[in-house]
Backbone as a ProteinNet text record, in pm:
[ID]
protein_1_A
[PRIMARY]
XXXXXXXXXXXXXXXXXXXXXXXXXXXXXXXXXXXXXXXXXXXXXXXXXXXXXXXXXXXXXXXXXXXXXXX
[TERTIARY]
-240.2	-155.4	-143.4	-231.9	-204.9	-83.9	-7.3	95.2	193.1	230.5	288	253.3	152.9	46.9	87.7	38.4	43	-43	-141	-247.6	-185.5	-243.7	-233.7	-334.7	-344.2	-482.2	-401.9	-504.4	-449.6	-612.5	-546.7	-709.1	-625.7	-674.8	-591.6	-462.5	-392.9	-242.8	-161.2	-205.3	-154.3	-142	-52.8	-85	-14.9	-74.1	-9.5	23.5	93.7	165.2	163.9	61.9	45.7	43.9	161.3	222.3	151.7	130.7	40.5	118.4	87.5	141.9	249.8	256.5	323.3	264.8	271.1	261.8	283.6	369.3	386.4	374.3	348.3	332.6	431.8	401.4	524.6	426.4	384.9	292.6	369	358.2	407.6	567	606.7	799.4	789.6	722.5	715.8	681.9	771.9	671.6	583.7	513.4	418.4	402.1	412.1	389.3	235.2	145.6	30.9	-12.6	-136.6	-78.2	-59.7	-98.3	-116	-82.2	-50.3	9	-132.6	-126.5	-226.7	-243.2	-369.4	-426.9	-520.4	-473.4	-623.8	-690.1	-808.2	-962.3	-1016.1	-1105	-1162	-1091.5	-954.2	-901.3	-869.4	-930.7	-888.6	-814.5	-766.5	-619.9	-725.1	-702.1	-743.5	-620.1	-656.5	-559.8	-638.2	-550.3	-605.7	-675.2	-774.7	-822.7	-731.4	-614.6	-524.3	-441.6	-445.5	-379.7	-416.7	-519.1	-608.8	-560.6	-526	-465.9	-301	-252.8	-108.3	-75.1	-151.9	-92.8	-179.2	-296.9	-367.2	-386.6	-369.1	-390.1	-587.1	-670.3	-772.8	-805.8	-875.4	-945.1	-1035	-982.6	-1002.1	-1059.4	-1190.4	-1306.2	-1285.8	-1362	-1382.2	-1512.6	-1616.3	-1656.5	-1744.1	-1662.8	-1724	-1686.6	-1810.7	-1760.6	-1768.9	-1805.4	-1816.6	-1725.6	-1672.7	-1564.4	-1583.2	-1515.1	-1605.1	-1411.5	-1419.3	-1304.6	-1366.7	-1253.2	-1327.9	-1219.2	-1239.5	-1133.8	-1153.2
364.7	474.9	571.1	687.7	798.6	825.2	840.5	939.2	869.7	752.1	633.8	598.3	570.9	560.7	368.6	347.8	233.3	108.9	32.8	-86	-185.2	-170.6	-357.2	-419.8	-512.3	-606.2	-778.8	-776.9	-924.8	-998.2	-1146.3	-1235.3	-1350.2	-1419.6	-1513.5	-1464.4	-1615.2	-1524.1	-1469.4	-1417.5	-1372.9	-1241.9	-1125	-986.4	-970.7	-887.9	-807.8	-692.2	-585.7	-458.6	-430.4	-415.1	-324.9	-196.2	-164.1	-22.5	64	183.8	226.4	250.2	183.9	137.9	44.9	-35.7	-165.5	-287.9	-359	-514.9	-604.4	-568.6	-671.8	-647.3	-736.4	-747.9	-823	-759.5	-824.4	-895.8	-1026.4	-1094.8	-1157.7	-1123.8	-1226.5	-1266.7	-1123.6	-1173.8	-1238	-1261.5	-1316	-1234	-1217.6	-1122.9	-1191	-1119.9	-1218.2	-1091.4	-1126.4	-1048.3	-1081.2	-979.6	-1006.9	-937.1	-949.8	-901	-753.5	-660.8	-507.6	-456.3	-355	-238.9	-180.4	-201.9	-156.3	-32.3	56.4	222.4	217.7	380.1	471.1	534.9	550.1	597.1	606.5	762	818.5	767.8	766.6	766.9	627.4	524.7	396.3	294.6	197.6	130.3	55.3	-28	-74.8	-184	-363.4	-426.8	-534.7	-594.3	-662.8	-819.7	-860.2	-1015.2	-1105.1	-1132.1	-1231.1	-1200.3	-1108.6	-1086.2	-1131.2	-1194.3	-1269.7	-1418.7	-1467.6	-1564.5	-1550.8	-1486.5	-1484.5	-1452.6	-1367.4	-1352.3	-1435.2	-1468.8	-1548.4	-1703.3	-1722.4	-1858.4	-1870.2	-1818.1	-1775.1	-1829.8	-1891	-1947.9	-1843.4	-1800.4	-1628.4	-1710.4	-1678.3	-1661	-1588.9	-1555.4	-1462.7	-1526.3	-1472.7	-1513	-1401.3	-1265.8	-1177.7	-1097.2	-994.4	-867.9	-941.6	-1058.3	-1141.6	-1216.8	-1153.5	-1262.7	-1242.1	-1381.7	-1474.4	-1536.4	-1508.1	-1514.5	-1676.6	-1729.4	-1816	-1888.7	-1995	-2071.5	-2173.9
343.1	385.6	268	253.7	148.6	158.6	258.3	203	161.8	205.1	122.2	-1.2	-68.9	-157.3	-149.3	-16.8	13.4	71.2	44.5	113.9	169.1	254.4	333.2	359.8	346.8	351.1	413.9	528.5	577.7	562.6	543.6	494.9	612.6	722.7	758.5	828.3	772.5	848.4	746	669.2	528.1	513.4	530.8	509.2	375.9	313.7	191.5	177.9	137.8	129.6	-44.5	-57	-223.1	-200.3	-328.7	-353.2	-453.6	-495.7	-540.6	-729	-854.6	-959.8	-989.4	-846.8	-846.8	-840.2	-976.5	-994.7	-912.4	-817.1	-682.6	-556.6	-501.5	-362.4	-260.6	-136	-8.4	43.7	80.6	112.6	212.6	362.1	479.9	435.8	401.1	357.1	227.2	182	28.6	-86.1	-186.7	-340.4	-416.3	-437.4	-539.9	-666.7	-798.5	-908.5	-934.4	-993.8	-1065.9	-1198.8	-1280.4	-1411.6	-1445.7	-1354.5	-1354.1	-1257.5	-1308.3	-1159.1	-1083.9	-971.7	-841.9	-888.9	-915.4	-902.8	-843.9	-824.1	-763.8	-837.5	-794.5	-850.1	-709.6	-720.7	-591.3	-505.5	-467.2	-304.6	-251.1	-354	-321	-433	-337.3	-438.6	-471.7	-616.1	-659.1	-723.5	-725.6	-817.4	-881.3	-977.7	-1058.2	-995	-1025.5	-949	-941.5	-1039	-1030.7	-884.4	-817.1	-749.4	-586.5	-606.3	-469.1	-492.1	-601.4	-644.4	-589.7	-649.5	-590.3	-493.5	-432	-276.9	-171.4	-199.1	-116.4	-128	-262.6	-300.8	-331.6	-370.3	-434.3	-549	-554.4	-715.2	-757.9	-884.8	-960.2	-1090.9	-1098.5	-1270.8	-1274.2	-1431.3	-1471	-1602.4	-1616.7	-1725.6	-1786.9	-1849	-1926.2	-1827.8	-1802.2	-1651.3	-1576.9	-1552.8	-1393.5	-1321.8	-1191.7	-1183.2	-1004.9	-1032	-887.8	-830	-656.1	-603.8	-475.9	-479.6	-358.2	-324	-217.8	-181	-263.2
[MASK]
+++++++++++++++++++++++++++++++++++++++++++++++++++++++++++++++++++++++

């Protein structure tokens, strides 16, 4: 939602509500903090990988630029 400067993303029965330079999320009535505030670049939100972890429950690598998300 641009004019909100607002994302939602559902994986499952899991939806999330990331705000646009907010660290947290409303995940299915629940907050979840992660380590950086959500931005935009060209028109889309962008947040940090830990954050598939906290709101989804996601096993988050990382090893150098590479980072690998999975159940």
């Amino acid at each position: 939602d641009n004019t909100a400067k607002q994302a939602t993303a559902t994986i499952g029965r899991w939806t999330a509500q990331v705000d646009l330079d907010a660290n947290t999320a409303d995940v299915s009535g629940t907050h979840v903090t992660f380590s950086a505030p959500a931005h935009e670049h060209d028109g889309k939100l962008y947040v940090p990988a830990d954050f598939f972890h906290q709101a989804y429950g996601y096993k988050v690598q990382a090893n150098g630029t590479d980072v690998s998300i999975s159940l």
